[in-house]
N, C-alpha and C positions, 0 to 999 in steps of 0.2 A: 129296294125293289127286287123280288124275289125274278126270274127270267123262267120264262116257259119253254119249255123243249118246242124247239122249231119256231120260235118268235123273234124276231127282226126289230128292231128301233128305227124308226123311221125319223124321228125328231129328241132330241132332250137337249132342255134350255129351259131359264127361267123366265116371269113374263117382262116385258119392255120397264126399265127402269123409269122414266117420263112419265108413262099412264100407270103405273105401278106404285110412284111414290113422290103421286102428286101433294100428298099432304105433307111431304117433307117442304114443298115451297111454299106452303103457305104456313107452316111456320118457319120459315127462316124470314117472312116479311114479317109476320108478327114478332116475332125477337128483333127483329130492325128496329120495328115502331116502339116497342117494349124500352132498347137502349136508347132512342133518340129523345121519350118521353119520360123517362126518368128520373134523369137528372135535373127536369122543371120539374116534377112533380117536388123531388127532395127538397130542390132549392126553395119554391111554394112554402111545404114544411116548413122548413126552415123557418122563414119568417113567420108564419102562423104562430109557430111554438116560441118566438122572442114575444110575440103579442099577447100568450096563453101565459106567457111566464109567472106576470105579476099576479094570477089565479089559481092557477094547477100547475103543478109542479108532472109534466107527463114525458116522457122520453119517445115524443113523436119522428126525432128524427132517425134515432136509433132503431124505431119499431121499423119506419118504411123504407131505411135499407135496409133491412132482414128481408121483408115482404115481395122487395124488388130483387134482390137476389135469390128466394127461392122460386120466385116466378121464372128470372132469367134461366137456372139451375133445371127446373124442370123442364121447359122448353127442351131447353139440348138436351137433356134424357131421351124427352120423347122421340126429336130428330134422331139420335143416334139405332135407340128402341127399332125406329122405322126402317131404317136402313137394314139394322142385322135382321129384322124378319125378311128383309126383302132376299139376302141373300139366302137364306136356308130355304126358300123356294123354291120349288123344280117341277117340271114338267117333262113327262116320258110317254112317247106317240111310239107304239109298234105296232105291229100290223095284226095283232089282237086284243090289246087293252092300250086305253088312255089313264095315267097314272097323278098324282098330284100327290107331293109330298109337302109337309108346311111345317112349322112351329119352329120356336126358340127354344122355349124351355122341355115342352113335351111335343113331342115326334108324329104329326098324325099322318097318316097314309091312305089315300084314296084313290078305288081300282075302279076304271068302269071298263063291261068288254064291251066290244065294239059289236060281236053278234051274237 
């Protein structure tokens, strides 16, 4: 944020972490749900694939731990994703423009004046 001759900051802070990164809670219940149903899902498998055996010859257990760890894998991407954009966030209140700066990867900057 470039400062204007004779301009005052009246506020700068980013916005409230709770209503800001509400969707980091809902996935962290979903990654909950994710590892708690898992491991029956596998186990499921599991026996399915002793029953498929004498048939097809498939590598279902191998497939859906792959599946469940790139599910698990992503989740926490996106959690972590959500966080670092929350902190490159900012808000700057002076007593002639309100300012918003955002991005992770590319930087964007928005000015509004106030009159």
């Amino acid at each position: 944020m470039k400062k204007i001759i004779n301009e005052n900051i009246i506020l700068k802070g980013r916005p409230n972490f709770f209503l800001s990164c509400k969707k980091v809670f809902v996935l962290l219940i979903i990654l909950g749900a994710v590892s708690y149903i898992s491991p029956i899902v596998i186990d499921y498998i599991t026996q399915m694939q002793v029953q498929l055996l004498r048939f097809v010859e498939l590598p279902l257990i191998q497939a859906a731990t792959i599946i469940t760890f790139i599910i698990i894998f992503s989740i926490i991407i996106w959690i972590i994703w959500t966080l670092i954009s929350w902190t490159v966030k900012e808000y700057v209140i002076t007593d002639q423009r309100v300012t918003y700066k955002s991005g992770v990867l590319f930087q964007k900057n928005y000015a509004y004046a106030l009159f």
